[in-house]
C-alpha positions in Angstrom: 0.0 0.0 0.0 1.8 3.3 -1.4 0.8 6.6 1.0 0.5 9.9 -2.0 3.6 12.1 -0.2 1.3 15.1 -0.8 -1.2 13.7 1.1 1.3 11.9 4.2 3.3 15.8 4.1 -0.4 17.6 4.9 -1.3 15.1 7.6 2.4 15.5 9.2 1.7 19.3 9.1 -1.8 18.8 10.8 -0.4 16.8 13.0 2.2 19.5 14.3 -0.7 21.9 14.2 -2.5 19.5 16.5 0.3 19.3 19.2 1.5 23.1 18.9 -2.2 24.1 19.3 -2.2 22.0 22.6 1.0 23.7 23.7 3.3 20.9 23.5 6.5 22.2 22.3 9.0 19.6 21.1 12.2 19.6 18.6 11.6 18.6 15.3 13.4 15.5 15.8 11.0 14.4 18.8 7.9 15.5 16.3 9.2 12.8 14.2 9.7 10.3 16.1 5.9 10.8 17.5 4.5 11.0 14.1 6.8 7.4 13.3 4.9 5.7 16.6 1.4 7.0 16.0 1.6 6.2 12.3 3.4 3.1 11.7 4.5 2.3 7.8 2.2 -1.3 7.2 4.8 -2.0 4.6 7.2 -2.0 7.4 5.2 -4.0 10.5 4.6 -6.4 7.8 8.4 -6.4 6.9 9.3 -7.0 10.6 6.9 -9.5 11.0 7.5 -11.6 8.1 11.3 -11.1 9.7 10.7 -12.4 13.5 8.0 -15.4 11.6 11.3 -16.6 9.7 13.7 -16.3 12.6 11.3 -18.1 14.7 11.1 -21.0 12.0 14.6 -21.5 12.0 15.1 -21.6 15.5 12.6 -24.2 15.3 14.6 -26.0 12.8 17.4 -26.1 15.3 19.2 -22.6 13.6 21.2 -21.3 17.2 22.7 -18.5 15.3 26.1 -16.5 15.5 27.1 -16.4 19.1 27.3 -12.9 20.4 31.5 -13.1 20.6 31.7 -14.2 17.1 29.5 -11.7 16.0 31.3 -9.2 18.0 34.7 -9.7 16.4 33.2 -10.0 13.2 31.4 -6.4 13.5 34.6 -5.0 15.0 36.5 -6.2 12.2 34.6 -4.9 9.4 33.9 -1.7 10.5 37.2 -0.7 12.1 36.6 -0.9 15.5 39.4 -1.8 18.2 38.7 -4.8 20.4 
């Protein structure tokens, strides 16, 4: 399901209307981040879920993992990171 970005960008700036009208002050950052949690992307809920379903189904199927030392050094080593 595709949201119009005309349409999402009015509803964003109602929204800020909303809570400025109310006197709730916040940085845009924080205005964000409220907007992100009281209107969740489907596409992406149904990404995530589809996600934990699969990890589930191979930890059913006896799939452990990486342990979190092996994936440590690993994510050290690729992105420069001293141990």
């Amino acid at each position: 399901m595709s949201i119009e970005p005309a349409a999402e960008l009015f509803r964003f700036q109602q929204f800020i209307r909303d809570h400025l009208a109310k006197g709730e002050a916040m940085s845009p950052e924080e205005a964000l981040d409220l907007w992100r949690i009281e209107n969740p992307d489907p596409g992406e809920h149904a990404d995530v879920t589809n996600a934990l379903r699969e990890a589930l189904s191979d930890m059913e199927a006896g799939d452990c993992g990486v342990p979190l030392e092996e994936f440590d050094r690993a994510f050290r080593r690729r992105h420069g990171i001293p141990f």
